[in-house]
ROTOR-481233 format. One record per residue: x, y, z of N, C-alpha, C in turn. Coordinates in steps of 0.02 Angstrom, whole numbers, padded with zeros to 5 digits, always signed. Example, Ala and Ser with C-alpha at 12.3 -4.5 7.8 and 13.67 -1.06 7.14 Angstrom:
# ROTOR-481233
+00660-00284+00390+00615-00225+00390+00660-00165+00390;+00642-00112+00354+00684-00053+00357+00645+00002+00394;
***
This chain:
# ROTOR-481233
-00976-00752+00667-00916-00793+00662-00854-00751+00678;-00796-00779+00687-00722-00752+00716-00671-00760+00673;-00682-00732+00624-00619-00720+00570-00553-00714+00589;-00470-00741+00616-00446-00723+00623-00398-00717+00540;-00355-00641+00537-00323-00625+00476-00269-00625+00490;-00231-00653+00446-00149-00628+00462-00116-00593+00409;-00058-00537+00416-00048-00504+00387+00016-00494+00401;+00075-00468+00371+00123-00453+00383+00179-00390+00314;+00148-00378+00240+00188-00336+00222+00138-00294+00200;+00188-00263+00143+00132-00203+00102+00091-00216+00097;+00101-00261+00026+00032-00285-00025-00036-00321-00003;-00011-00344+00087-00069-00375+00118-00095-00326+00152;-00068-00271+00158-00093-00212+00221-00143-00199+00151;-00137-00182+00088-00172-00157+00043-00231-00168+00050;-00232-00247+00030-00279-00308+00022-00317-00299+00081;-00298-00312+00138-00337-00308+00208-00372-00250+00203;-00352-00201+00170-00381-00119+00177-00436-00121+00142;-00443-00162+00080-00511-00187+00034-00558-00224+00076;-00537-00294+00115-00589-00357+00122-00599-00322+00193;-00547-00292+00257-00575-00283+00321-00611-00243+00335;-00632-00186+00298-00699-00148+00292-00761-00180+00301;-00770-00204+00240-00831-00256+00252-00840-00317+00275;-00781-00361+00287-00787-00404+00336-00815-00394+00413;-00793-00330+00439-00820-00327+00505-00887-00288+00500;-00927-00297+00445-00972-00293+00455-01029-00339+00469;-00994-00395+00440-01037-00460+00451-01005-00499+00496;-00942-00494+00539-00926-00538+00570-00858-00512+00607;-00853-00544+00669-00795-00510+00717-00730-00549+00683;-00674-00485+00674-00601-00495+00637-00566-00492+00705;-00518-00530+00712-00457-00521+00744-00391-00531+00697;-00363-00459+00703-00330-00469+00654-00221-00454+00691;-00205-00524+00649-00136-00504+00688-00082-00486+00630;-00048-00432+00642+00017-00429+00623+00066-00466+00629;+00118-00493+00574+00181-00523+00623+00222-00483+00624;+00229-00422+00586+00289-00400+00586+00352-00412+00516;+00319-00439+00483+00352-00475+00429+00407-00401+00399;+00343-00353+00389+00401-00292+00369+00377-00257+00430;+00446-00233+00493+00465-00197+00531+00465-00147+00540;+00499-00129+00452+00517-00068+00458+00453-00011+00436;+00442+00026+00515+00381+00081+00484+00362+00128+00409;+00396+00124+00380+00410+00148+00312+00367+00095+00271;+00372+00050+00278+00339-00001+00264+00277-00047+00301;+00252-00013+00347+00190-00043+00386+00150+00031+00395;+00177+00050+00444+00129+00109+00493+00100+00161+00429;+00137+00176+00401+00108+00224+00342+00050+00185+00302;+00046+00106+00301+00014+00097+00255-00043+00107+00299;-00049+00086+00333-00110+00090+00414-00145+00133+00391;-00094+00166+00399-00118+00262+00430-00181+00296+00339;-00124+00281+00301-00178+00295+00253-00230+00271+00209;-00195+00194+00196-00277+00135+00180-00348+00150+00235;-00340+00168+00302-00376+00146+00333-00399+00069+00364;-00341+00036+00354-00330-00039+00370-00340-00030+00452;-00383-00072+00481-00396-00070+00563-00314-00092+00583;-00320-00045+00658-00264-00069+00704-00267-00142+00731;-00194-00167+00711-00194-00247+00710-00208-00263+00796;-00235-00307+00806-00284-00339+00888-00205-00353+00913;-00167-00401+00881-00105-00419+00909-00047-00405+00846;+00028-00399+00880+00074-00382+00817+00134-00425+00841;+00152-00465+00826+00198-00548+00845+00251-00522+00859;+00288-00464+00790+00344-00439+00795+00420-00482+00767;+00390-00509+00738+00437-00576+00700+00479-00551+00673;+00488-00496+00632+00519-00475+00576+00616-00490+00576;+00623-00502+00516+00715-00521+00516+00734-00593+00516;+00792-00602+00510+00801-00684+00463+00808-00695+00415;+00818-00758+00398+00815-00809+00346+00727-00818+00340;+00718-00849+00259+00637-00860+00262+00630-00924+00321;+00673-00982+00325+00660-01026+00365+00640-00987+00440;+00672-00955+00457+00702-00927+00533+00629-00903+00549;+00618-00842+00505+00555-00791+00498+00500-00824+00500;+00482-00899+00444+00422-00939+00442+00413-00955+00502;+00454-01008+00546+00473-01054+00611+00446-00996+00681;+00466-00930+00681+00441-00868+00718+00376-00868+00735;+00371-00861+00672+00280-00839+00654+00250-00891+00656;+00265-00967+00634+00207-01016+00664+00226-01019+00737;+00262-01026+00746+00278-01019+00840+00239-00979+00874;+00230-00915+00864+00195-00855+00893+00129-00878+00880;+00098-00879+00803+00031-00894+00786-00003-00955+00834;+00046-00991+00843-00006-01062+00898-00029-01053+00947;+00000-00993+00975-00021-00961+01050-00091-00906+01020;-00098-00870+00997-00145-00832+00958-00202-00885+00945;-00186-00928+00904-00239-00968+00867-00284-01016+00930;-00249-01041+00987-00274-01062+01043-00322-01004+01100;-00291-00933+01092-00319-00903+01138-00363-00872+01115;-00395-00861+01037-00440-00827+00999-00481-00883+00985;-00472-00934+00963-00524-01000+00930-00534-00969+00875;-00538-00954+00823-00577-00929+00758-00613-00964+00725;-00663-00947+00684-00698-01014+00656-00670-01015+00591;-00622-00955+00572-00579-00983+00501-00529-00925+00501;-00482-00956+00470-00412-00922+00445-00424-00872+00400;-00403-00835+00393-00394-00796+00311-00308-00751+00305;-00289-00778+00256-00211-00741+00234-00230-00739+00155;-00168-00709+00139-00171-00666+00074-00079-00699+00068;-00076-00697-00012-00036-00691-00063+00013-00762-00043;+00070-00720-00042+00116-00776-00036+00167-00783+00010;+00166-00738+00064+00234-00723+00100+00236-00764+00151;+00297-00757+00182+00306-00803+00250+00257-00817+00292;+00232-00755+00319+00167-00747+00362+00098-00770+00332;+00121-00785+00247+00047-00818+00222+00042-00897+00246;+00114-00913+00251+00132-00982+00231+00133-01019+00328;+00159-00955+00351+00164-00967+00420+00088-00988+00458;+00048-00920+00408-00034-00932+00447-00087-00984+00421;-00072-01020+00365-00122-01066+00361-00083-01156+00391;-00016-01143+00389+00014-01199+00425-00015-01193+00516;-00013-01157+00504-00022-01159+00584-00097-01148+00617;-00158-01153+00577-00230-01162+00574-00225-01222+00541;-00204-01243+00484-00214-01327+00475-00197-01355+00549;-00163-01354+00556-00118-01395+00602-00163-01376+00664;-00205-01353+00681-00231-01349+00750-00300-01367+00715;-00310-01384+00650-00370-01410+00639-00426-01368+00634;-00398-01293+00595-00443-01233+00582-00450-01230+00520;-00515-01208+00476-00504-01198+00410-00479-01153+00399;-00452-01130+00329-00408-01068+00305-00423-01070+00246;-00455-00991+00230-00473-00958+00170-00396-00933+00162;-00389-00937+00084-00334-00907+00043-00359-00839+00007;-00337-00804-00003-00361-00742-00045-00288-00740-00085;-00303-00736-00161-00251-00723-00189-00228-00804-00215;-00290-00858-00200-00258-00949-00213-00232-00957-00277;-00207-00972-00308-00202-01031-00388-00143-00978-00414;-00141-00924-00409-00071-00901-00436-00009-00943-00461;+00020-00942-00496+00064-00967-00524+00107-00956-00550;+00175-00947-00553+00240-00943-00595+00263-00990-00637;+00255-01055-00581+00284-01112-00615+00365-01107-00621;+00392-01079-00565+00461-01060-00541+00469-01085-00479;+00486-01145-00465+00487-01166-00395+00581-01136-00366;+00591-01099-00388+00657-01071-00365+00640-01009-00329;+00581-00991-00333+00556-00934-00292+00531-00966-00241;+00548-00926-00165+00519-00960-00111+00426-00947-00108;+00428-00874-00143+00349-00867-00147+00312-00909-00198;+00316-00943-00240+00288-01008-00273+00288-01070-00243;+00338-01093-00192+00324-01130-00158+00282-01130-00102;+00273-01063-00070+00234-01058-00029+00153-01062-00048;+00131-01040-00107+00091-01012-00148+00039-01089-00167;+00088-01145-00174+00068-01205-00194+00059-01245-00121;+00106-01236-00060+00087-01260+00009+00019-01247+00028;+00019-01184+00022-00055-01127+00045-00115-01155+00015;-00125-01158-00031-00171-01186-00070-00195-01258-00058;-00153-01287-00035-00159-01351-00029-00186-01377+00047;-00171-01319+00070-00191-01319+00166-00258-01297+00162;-00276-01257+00130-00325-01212+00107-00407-01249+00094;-00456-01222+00125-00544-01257+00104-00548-01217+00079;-00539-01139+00080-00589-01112+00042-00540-01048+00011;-00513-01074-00063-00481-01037-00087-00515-00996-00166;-00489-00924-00151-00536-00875-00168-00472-00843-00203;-00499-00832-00277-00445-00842-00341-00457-00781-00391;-00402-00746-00398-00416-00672-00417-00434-00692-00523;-00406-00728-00532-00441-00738-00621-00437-00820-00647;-00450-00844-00687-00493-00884-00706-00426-00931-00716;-00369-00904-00735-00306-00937-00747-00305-00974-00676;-00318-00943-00613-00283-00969-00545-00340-01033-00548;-00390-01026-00545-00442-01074-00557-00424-01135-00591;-00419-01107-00629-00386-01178-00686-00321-01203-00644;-00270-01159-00644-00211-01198-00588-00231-01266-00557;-00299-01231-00496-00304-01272-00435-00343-01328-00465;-00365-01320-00527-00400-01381-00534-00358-01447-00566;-00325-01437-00599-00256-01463-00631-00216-01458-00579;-00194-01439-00503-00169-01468-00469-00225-01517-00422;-00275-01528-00412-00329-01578-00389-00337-01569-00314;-00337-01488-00295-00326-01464-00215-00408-01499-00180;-00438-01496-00123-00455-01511-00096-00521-01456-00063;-00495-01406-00070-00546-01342-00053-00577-01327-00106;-00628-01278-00091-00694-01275-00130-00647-01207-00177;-00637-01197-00230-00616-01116-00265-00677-01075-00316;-00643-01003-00296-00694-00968-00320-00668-00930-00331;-00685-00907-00395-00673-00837-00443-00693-00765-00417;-00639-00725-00376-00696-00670-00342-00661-00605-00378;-00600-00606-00415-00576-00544-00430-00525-00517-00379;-00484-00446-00379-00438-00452-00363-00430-00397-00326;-00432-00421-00244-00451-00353-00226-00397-00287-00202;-00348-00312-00227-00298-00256-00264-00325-00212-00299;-00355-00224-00349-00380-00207-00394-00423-00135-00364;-00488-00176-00318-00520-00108-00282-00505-00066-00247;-00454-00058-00207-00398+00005-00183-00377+00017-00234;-00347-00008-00294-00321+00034-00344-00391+00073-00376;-00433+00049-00379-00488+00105-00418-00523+00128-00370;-00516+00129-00290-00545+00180-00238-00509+00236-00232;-00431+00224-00227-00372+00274-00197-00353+00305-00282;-00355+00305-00332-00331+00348-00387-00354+00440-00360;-00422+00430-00356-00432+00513-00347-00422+00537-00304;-00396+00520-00232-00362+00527-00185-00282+00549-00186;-00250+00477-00224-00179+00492-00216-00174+00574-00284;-00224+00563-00322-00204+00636-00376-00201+00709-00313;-00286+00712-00275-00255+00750-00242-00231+00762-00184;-00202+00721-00137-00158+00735-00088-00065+00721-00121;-00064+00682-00149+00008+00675-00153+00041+00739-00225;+00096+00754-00192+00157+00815-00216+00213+00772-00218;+00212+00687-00258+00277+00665-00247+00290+00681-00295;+00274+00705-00373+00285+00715-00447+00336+00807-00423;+00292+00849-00386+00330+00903-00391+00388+00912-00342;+00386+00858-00283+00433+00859-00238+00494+00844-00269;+00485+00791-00311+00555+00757-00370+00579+00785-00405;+00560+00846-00419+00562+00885-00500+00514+00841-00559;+00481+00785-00583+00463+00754-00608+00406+00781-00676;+00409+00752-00715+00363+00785-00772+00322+00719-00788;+00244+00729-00796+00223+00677-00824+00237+00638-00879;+00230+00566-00878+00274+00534-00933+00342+00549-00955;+00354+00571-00903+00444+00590-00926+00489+00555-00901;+00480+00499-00851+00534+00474-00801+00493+00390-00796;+00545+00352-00766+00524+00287-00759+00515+00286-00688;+00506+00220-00645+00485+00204-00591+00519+00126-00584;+00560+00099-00534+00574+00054-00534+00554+00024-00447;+00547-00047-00454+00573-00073-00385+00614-00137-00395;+00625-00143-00349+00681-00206-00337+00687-00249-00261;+00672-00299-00249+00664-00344-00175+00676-00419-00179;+00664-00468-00235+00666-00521-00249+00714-00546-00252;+00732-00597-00181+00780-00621-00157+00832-00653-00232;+00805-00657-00297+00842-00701-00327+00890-00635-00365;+00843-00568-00383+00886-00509-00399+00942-00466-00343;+00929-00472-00274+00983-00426-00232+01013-00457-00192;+01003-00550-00178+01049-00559-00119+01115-00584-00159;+01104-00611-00222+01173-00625-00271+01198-00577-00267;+01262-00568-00270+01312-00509-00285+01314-00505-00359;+01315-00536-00390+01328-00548-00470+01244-00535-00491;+01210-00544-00479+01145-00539-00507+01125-00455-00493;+01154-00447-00412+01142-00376-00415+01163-00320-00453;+01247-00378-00454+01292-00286-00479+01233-00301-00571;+01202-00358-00610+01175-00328-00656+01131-00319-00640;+01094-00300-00608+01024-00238-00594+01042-00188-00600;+01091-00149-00561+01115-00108-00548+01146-00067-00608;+01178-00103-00660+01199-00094-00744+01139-00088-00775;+01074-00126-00763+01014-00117-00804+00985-00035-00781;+00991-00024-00736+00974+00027-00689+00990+00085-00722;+01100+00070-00743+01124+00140-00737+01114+00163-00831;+01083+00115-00851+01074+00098-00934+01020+00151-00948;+00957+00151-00916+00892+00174-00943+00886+00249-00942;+00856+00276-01010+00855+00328-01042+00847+00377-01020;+00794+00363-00960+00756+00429-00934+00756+00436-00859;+00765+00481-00823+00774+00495-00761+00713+00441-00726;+00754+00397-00675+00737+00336-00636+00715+00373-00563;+00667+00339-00544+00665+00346-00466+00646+00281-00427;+00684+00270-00391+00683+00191-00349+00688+00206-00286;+00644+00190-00245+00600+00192-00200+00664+00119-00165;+00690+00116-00124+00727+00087-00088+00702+00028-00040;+00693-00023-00053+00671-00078-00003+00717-00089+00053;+00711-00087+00111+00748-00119+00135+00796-00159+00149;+00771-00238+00104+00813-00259+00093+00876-00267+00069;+00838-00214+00003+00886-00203-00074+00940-00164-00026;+00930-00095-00004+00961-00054+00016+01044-00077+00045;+00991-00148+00115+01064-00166+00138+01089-00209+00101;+01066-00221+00037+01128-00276+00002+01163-00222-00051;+01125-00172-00061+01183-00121-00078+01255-00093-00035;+01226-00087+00010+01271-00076+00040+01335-00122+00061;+01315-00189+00085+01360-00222+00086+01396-00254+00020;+01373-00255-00009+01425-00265-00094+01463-00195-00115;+01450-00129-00097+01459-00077-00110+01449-00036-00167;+01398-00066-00195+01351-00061-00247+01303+00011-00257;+01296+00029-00176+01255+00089-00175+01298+00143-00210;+01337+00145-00221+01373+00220-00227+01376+00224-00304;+01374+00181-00330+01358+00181-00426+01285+00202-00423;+01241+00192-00388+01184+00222-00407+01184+00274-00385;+01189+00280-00337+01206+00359-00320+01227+00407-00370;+01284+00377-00410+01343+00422-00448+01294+00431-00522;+01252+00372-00520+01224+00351-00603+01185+00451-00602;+01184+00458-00679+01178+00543-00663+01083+00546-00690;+01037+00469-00689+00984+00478-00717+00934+00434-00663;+00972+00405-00596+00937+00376-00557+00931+00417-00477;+00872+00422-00458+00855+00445-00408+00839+00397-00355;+00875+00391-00296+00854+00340-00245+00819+00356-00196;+00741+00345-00174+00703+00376-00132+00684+00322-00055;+00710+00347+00005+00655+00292+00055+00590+00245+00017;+00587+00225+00081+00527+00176+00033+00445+00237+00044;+00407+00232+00036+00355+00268-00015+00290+00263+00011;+00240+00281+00049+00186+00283+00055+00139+00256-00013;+00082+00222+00003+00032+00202-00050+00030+00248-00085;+00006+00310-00059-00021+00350-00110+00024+00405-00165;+00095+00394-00139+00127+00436-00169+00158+00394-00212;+00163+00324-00195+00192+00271-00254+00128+00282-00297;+00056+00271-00277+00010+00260-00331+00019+00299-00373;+00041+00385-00354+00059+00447-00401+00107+00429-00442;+00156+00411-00408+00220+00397-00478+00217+00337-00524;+00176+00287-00494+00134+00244-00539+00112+00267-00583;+00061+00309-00596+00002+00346-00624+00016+00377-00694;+00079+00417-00693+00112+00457-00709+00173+00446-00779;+00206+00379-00723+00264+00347-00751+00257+00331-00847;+00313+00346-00864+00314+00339-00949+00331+00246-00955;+00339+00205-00905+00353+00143-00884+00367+00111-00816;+00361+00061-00801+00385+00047-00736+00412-00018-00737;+00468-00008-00701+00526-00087-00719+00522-00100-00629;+00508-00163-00621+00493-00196-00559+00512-00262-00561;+00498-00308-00492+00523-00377-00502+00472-00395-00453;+00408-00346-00425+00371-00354-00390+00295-00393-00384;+00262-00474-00410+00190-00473-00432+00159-00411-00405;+00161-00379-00362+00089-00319-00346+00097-00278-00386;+00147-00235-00410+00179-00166-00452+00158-00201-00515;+00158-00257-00541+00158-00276-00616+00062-00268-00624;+00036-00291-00568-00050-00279-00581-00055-00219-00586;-00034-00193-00518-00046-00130-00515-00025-00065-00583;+00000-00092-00601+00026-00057-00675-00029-00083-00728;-00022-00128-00727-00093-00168-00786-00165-00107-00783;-00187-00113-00715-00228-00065-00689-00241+00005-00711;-00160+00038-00703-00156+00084-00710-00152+00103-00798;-00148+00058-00812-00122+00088-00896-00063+00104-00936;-00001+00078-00904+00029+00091-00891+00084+00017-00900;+00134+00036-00963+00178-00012-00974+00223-00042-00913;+00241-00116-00909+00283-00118-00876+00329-00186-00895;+00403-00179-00864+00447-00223-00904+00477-00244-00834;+00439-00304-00837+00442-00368-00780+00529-00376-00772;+00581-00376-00709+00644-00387-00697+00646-00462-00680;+00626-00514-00716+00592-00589-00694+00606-00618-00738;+00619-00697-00744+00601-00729-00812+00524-00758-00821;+00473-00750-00745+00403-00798-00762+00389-00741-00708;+00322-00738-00744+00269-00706-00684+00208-00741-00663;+00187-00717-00609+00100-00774-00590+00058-00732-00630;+00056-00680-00637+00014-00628-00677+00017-00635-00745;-00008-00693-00773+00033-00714-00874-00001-00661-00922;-00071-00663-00864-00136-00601-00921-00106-00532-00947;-00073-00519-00906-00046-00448-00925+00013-00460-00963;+00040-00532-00985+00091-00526-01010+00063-00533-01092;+00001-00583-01102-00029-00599-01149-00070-00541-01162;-00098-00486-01131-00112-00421-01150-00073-00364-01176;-00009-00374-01182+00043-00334-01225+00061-00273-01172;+00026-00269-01109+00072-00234-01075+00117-00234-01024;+00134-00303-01021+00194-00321-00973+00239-00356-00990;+00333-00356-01009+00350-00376-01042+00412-00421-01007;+00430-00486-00992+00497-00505-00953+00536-00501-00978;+00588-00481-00954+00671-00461-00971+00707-00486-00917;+00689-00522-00864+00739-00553-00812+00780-00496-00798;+00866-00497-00803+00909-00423-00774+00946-00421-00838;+00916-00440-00907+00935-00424-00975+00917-00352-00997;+01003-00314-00983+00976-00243-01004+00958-00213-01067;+00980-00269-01115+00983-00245-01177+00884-00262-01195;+00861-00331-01164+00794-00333-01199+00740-00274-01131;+00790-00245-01094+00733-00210-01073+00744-00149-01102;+00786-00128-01143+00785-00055-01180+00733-00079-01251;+00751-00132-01254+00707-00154-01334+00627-00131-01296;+00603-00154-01236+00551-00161-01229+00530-00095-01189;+00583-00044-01184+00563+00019-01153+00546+00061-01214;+00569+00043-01272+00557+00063-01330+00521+00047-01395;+00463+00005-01354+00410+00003-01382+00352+00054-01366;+00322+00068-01400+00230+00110-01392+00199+00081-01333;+00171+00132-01322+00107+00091-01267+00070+00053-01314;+00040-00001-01295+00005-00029-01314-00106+00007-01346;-00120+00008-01394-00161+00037-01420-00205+00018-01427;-00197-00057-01408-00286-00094-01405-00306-00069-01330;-00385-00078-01316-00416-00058-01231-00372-00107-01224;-00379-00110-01143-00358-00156-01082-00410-00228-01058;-00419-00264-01089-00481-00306-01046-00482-00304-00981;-00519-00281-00954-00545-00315-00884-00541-00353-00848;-00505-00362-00798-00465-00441-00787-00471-00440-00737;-00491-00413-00687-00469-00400-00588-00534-00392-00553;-00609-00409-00580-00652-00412-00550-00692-00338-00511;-00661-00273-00590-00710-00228-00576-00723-00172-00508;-00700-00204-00464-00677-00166-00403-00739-00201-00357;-00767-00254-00369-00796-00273-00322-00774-00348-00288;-00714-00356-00301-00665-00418-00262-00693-00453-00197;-00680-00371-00175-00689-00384-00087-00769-00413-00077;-00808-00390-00109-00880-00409-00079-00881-00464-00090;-00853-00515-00146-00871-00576-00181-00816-00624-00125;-00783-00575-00109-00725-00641-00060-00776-00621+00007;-00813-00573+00035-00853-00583+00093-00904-00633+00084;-00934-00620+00015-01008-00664-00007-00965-00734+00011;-00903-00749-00029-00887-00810-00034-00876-00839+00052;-00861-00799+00094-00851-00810+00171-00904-00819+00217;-00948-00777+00181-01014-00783+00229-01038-00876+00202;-01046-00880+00134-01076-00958+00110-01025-01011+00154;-00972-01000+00139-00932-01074+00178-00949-01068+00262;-00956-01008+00295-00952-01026+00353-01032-01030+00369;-01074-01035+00335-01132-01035+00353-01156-01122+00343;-01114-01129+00303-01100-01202+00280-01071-01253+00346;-01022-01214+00359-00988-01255+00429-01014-01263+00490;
***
C-alpha cells in the first residue's frame, strides 16, 4: 500500500521519527513536508537527528495567517494527492498542515488515518481544538493516544473506526533519553546545575500575539525564582520584538533567552529541569514522561491525565498561582503509565496494516 504522510512542525517531525521507521517496512511512504515551520532551527535539525526520512516533496507553505497558511497547503496538497494516488492519508496532531491534509484527502475521496484523534481541550478559542474536532471527523481510521480521547470520539458519534494505540511521543521520548544524556553539553554550555533552573516555552497564539497578554507572560517570566532558560520560538521572538518587549527579558537578571533548540538538547534541559512552565500540549507530555513537574501557561489542556496525576498544574499567565505551584514538592506517588509503554508506533502500524487490508 501507498501511505502518503503529511507533516509540517516539530512535534510531527518527532512523531514521524517513531511511526516512519516501521511503516516503510510494511508499506511504501511518501512523505510531504509543507513547510509549516520554515525556519531550519525548527525542521532540518529535527531531520538530521530523529532520523525522520528525507521528505519525497516539501510544499514550502510556511508564513501567514492560520487561514492564509491552511488555504496554501490544501492548494499545494491537491496537486500531490492526484499525482501520488495513496491508498490512505496519515497526519498527526493538530496543526494547519494536520487540518490542511485530511481536508484535502477527504475531499478527493481518500481515507485519512489521524494519529493523535480524540484529544481535547474543550476550548474552541484555540485554533488547534478546532482543527482537532474537524480532523477527526474527516477521519476513518482514528488512532487515539489514551482512553480519555476514545471516550471523546465516542460521545462525539465520529464515523471512523478508533483505536487505543498509545502515544508515540512517548517512544522517542523513551528511545532518545540515553542518547540526548550522552551527546548533549546544553546543561554545561549554560552554566546550568541539575535541578537548579527552570525551562520555559511560549508559542500559543492566545499568549504572544496579544500585546496585553504578552507583556503578562513576560512579568510571569521576570517573577520566577530560579534562573530561566527560554528557548525562543519564532514566533514569540517576533512579537517580542515588535511590542518591544524583548529587552525586559533580556534585562530580567534570572532569564536566559536561547535560539530555538535541537531535540536532544531540549530533551537534556527537560530531563534535568527543577520545573518546566510551557503553553505547549507536546512539552506538558513530554514532562509527564520525564518526571518532571510542570505548570501549564493555559487555562485547559487536551492532556487532563497529567493534570489529574498531580504533575501538571494550569495557571493560564497568573503569576502569582504559578509561584504557588512552583512551590510545591514533586509529586511522591509513582507516575501511572499512560502513553502506551513505548510501543505506540507498532500498534498505530498493526492498526494500519488491519484497515487497509480491510479496504
Amino acid at each position: 500500500m501507498r501511505i502518503l504522510t503529511v507533516i509540517g512542525n516539530r512535534p510531527q517531525f518527532v512523531k514521524a521519527a517513531a511511526v516512519s521507521r516501521l511503516l516503510r517496512k510494511r508499506h511504501e511512504e511518501v512523505l510531504v513536508h509543507t513547510g509549516q515551520h520554515y525556519d531550519d532551527e525548527l525542521s532540518q535539525v529535527f531531520f538530521e537527528e530523529l532520523g525522520v526520512p528525507a521528505p519525497d516533496r516539501r510544499l514550502g507553505a510556511g508564513g501567514g495567517s492560520n487561514t492564509e497558511q491552511t488555504a496554501r497547503i490544501l492548494g499545494l496538497l491537491e496537486g500531490v494527492l492526484l499525482q501520488t494516488a495513496p491508498d490512505l492519508v496519515l497526519v498527526y496532531g493538530d496543526t494547519n498542515s494536520t487540518l490542511a491534509g485530511a481536508l484535502a484527502a477527504a475531499q478527493a475521496g481518500m481515507p485519512v488515518a489521524h494519529v493523535e484523534a480524540g484529544m481535547r481541550s474543550f476550548d474552541r478559542t484555540m485554533p488547534e481544538e478546532l482543527n482537532r474536532v474537524v480532523v477527526d471527523h474527516a477521519s476513518l481510521l482514528l488512532l487515539c493516544s489514551t482512553e480519555t480521547a476514545v471516550a471523546n470520539l465516542r460521545r462525539e458519534a465520529v464515523v471512523g473506526q478508533a483505536h487505543l494505540v498509545g502515544d508515540v511521543m512517548a517512544d522517542v521520548s523513551i528511545a532518545f533519553r540515553p542518547i540526548a544524556a550522552e551527546r548533549s553539553s546544553a546543561l554545561a554550555d549554560l552554566g546550568l546545575l541539575e535541578g537548579g533552573y527552570l525551562l520555559a516555552t511560549a508559542h500559543r497564539a492566545g499568549n504572544v500575539d496579544e500585546a496585553e497578554r504578552l507583556a503578562r507572560l513576560v512579568e510571569l517570566l521576570e517573577s520566577l525564582p530560579l534562573p530561566t532558560v527560554l528557548p525562543l520560538h519564532p514566533r514569540t521572538a517576533a512579537r517580542l520584538e515588535a511590542t518591544g518587549l524583548r529587552g525586559r527579558l533580556e534585562a530580567a537578571p534570572r532569564v536566559r533567552l536561547t535560539p530555538p533548540m535541537g531535540y536532544l538538547d531540549f530533551m537534556h534541559l527537560e530531563m534535568h529541569a527543577r520545573a518546566i512552565l510551557t503553553d505547549s500540549g507536546g512539552v506538558q507530555k513530554e514532562a509527564y514522561l520525564l518526571g518532571v513537574p510542570c505548570v501549564t501557561l493555559r487555562e485547559s489542556t487536551e492532556w487532563t491525565e497529567t493534570v489529574e496525576a498531580g504533575w501538571n498544574t494550569l495557571v493560564g499567565l497568573d503569576r502569582d498561582a504559578a509561584l504557588r505551584a512552583l512551590g510545591r514538592p514533586v509529586p511522591a506517588a509513582a507516575r501511572p503509565e499512560l502513553y502506551g509503554g513505548g510501543r505506540a508506533s507498532e500498534r498505530v502500524c498493526d492498526a494500519i496494516d488491519a484497515y487497509t487490508a480491510r479496504g
